[in-house]
C-alpha positions in Angstrom: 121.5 101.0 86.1 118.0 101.0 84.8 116.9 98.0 83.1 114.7 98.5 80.1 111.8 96.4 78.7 113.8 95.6 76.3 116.5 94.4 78.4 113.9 92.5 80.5 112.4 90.9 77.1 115.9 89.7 75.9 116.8 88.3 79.1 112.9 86.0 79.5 113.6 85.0 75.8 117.0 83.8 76.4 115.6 81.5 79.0 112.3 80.4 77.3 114.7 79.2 74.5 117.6 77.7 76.2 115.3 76.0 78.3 113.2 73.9 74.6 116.1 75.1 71.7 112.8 73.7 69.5 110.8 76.9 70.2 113.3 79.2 68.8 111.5 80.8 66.1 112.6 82.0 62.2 114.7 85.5 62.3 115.5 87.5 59.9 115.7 91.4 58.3 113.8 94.1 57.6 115.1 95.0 53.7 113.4 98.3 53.7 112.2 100.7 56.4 108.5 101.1 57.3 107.8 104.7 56.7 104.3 104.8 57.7 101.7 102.7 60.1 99.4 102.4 57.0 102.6 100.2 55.1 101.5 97.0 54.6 104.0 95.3 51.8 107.1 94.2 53.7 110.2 93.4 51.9 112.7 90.5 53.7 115.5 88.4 52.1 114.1 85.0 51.8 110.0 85.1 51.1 110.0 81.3 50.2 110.3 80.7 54.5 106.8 82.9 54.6 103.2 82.1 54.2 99.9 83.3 54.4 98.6 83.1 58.4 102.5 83.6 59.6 102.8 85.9 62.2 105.4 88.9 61.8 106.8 90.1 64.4 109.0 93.1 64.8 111.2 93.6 67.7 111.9 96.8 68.5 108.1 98.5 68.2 106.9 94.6 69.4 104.1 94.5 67.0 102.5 91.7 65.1 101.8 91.7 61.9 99.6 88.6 60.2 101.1 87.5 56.5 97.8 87.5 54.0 100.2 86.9 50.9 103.4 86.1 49.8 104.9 87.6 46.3 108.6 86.6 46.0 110.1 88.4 48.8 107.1 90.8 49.4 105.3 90.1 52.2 101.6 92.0 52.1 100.5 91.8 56.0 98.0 93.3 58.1 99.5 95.7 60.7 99.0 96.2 64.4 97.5 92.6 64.8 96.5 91.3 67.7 95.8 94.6 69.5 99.3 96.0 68.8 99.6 99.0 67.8 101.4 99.5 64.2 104.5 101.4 64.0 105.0 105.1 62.3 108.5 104.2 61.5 110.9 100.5 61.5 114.3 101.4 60.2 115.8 99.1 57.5 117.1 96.2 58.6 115.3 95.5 62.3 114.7 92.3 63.1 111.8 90.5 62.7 110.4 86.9 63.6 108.2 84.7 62.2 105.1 82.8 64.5 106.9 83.5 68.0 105.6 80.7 70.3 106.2 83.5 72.7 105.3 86.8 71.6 106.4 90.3 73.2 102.8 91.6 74.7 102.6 87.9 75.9 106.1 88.5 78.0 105.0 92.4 78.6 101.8 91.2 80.2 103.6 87.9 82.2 106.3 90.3 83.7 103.2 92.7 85.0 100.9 90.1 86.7 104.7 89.3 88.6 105.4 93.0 89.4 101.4 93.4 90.9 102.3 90.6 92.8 104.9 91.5 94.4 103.9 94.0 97.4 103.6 93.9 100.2 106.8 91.3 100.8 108.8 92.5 97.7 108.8 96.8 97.5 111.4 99.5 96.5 113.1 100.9 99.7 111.8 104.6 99.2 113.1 107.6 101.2 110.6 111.1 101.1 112.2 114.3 102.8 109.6 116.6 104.3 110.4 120.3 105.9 108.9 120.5 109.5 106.5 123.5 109.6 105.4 124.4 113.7 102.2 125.5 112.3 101.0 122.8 110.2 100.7 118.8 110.7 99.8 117.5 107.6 102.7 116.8 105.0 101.1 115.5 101.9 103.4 113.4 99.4 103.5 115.6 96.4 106.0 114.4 94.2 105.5 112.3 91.5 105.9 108.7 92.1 105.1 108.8 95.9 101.2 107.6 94.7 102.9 103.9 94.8 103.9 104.3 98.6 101.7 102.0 100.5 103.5 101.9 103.8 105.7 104.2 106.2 108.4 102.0 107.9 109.6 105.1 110.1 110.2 108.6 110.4 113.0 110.4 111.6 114.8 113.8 111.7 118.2 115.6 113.6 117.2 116.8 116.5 118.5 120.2 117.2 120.1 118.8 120.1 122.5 116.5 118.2 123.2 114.7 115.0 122.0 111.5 115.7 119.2 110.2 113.9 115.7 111.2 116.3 112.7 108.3 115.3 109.4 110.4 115.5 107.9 108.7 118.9 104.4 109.8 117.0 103.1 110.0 113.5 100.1 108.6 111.2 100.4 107.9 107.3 97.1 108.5 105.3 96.2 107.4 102.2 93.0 108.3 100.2 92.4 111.2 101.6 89.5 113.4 100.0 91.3 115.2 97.1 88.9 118.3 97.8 90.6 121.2 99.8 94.2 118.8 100.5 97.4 118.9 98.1 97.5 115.5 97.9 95.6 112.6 98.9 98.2 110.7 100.6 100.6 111.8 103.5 101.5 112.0 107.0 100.0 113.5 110.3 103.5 114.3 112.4 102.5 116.9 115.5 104.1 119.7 115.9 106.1 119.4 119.1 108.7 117.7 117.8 112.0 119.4 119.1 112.8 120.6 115.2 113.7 124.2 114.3 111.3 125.7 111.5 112.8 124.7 107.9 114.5 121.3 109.2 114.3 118.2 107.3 111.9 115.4 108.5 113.2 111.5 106.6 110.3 109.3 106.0 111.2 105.4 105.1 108.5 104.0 102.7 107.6 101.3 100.6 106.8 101.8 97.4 105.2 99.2 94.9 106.7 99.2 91.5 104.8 99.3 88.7 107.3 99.3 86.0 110.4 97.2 84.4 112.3 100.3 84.7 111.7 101.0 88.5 113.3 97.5 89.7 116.9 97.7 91.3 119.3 95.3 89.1 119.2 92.3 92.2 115.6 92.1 91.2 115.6 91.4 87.5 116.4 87.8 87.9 113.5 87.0 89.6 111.1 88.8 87.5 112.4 86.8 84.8 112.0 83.8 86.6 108.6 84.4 87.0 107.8 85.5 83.8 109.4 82.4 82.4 106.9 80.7 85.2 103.9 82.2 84.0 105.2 81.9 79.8 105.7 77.9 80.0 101.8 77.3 81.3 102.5 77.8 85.4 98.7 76.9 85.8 98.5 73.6 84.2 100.9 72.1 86.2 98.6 70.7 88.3 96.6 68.9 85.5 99.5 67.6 83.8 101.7 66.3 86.9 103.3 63.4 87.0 101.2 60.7 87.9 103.8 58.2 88.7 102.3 54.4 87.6 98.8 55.4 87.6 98.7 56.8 83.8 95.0 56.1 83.4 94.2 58.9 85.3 96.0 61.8 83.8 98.8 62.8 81.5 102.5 62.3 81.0 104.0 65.6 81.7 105.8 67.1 78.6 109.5 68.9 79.3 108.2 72.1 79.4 105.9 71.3 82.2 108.7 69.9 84.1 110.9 72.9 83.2 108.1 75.6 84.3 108.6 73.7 88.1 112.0 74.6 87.9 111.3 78.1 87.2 108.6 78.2 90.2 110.9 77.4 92.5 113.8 79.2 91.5 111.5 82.6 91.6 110.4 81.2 94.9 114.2 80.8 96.1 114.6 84.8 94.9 111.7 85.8 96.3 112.1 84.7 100.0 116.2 86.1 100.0 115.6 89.7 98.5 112.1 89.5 101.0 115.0 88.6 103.9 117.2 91.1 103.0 114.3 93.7 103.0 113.0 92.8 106.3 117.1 93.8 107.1 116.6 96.7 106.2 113.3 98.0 107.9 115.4 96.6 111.4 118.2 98.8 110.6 115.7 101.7 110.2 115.7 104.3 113.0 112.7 103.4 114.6 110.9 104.9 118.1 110.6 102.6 121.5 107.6 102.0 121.0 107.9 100.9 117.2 110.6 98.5 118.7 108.8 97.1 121.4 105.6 96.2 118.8 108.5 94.7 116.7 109.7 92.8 118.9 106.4 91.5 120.2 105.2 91.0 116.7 102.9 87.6 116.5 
């Protein structure tokens, strides 16, 4: 099942405010739609809980809105602030929240800097079928998506002799390849005496680095949200702010939420290093040449 942003935004916020209840900011309603991005007087139930330099924000579009006045429960606001971008259309009664501690470009952008990070231990296993042709050697990746392959883990095809899986003993993957006069500028170099009849399929194990929320298998989502969380409670000040045991004068008493961001490290850490197990499994189970098992099993 593919797991939305949304999805992925619900589950970070459910930790960032079970782990400090305090941080939970003000929700409420929407009482009329937002027919254009131009709109700028917002109506919601209770105005007295609003004031100028609040920040609005609105859920399902994720953009922020700064308050510059408050007229009973009219809320006149700048739209698309902070580089959001303001909506054509918010139906009547969307939630919205006021001042989010966390906001939702600030968990967009902490859930990409952990999915850049992931390759080359943490990919999507990615299978490309090729048709052998005797009078070519280069297979280009054409279909969309394959750009994000970054490494072949084997190839492999049915020999005509039998139906057991045949590792190529020889093949090269490309990448960058001069766009000029070639399909596309990634692929693979497989020679042509392969024993394949004309038309046969050739498999093709890859890696493939994910890019987006939607792209990760289910198993994965927990640790993306881990990290996020990481990255969300200040990660990088740890350092500054650990404990320093009896010798206060030298730095500070950490806060809960530093301590809490530790515990998010290392459960991301304890995700990371089982899915990265179970995906070194797999490559091992991969049909793989003699030669390709002999440099695995030599591997330094």
């Amino acid at each position: 099942m593919a797991i939305t942003a949304a999805a992925m935004r619900t589950a970070i916020r459910n930790e960032l405010y079970g782990a400090d209840v305090t941080t939970r900011p003000y929700e409420t309603v929407l009482v009329y739609s937002i027919d254009t991005d131009t709109q700028v007087l917002l109506t919601v139930p209770d105005g007295a809980a609003w004031a100028a330099g609040d920040i609005l924000e609105i859920d399902s579009e994720g953009e922020l809105c700064l308050v510059t006045s408050v007229a009973g429960a009219v809320l006149t606001v700048t739209r698309g602030y902070g580089g959001t971008t303001a909506s054509a259309y918010v139906a009547l009664g969307s939630l919205v929240r006021k001042s989010p501690k966390y906001s939702i470009p600030q968990m967009d952008q902490a859930v990409q800097h952990v999915l850049q990070d992931l390759a080359p231990e943490i990919y999507l296993p990615y299978t490309i079928t090729l048709t052998f042709d005797a009078t070519t050697t280069w297979y280009p990746f054409t279909t969309a998506g394959d750009d994000q392959v970054f490494e072949v883990v084997t190839v492999y095809y049915d020999p005509t002799s039998g139906d057991q899986p045949q590792a190529a003993p020889v093949w090269e993957f490309l990448r960058d390849v001069p766009s000029a006069g070639f399909t596309k500028t990634l692929g693979l170099v497989i020679p042509a005496s392969i024993n394949l009849a004309a038309g046969a399929s050739i498999y093709v194990n890859t890696k493939k680095e994910m890019l987006l929320v939607t792209e990760l298998p289910d198993r994965m989502k927990s640790m993306v949200v881990m990290g996020a969380v990481y990255q969300l409670l200040g990660g990088g000040d740890i350092r500054r702010i650990h404990d320093p045991g009896k010798r206060t004068d030298r730095t500070v008493q950490p806060g809960s939420e530093a301590r809490t961001s530790i515990w998010y490290l290392r459960e991301y850490t304890r995700r990371y290093q089982k899915i990265a197990a179970d995906l070194r499994a797999w490559e091992g189970k991969s049909p793989l040449s003699r030669v390709a098992q002999r440099a695995r099993r030599f591997r330094v």
